[in-house]
N, C-alpha and C positions, 0 to 999 in steps of 0.2 A: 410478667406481662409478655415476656419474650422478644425483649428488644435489649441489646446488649448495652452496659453500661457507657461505654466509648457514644455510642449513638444517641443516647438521651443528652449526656452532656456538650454533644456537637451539635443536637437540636434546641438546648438552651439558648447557647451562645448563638447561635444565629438569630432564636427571637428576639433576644437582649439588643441585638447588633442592629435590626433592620426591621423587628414585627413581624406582624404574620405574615408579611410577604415576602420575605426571605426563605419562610418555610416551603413555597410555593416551589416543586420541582423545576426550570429549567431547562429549555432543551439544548441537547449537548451537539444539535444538527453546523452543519456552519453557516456564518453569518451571510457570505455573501458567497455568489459564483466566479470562481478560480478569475482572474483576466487571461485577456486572451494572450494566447502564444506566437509573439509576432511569426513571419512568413518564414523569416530568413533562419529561426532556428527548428523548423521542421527539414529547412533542406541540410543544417548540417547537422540533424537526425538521421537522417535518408544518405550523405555520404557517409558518413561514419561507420552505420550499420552495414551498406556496398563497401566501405573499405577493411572492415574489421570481423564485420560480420559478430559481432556482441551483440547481448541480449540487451534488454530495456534498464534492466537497473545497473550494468555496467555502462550503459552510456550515461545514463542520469548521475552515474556517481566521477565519472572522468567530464562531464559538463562544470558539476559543478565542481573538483577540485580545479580545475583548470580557467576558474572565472570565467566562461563563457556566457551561461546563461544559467538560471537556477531550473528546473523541470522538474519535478516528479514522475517514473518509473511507470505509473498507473495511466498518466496522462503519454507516453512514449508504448505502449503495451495499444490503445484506446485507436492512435493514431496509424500504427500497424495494421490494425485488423480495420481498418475504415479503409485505408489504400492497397489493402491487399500482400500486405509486406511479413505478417505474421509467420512465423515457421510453428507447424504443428509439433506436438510432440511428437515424438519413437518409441514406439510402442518397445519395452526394452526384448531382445532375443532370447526365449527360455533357453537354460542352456541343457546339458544331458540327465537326465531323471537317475538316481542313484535308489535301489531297492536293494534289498536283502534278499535273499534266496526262502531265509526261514523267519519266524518273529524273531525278536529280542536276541 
């Protein structure tokens, strides 16, 4: 039928489990939208980055060892480029072209 064994007997046990509505895909989107980011931990986003000059997932990752506040990387990257704080990449400098005189 071209449906792999594992699959059929994972789609049993779910009718077994709950009916045909268990068969029913799903969405895997998320339930609700993030809460907001109180004030006061964008501005020790905003020093951290002026004192450290780190990018967004080392600040999100020293936030949260540090019990400060939990953030996500995507949400500090977001906040960036809305205030104007983002650093572009560098384009990296080609460095000396190395040729042969002859083939091979």
């Amino acid at each position: 039928m071209g449906f792999s064994r594992r699959s059929v007997f994972r789609w049993s046990a779910l009718y077994k489990a709950g009916g045909i509505q268990a068969l029913i895909p799903k969405s895997r989107a998320r339930c609700g939208a993030q809460a907001a980011v109180p004030e006061w931990v964008n501005r020790v986003i905003v020093a951290v980055r002026l004192a450290t000059y780190w990018n967004s997932k080392r600040i999100a990752a020293e936030l949260e060892r540090r019990q400060v506040y939990k953030v996500g990387h995507p949400y500090i990257d977001e906040f960036f480029k809305q205030h104007g704080c983002s650093r572009g990449s560098v384009a990296p400098i080609p460095g000396p072209r190395y040729e042969r005189s002859q083939s091979n």
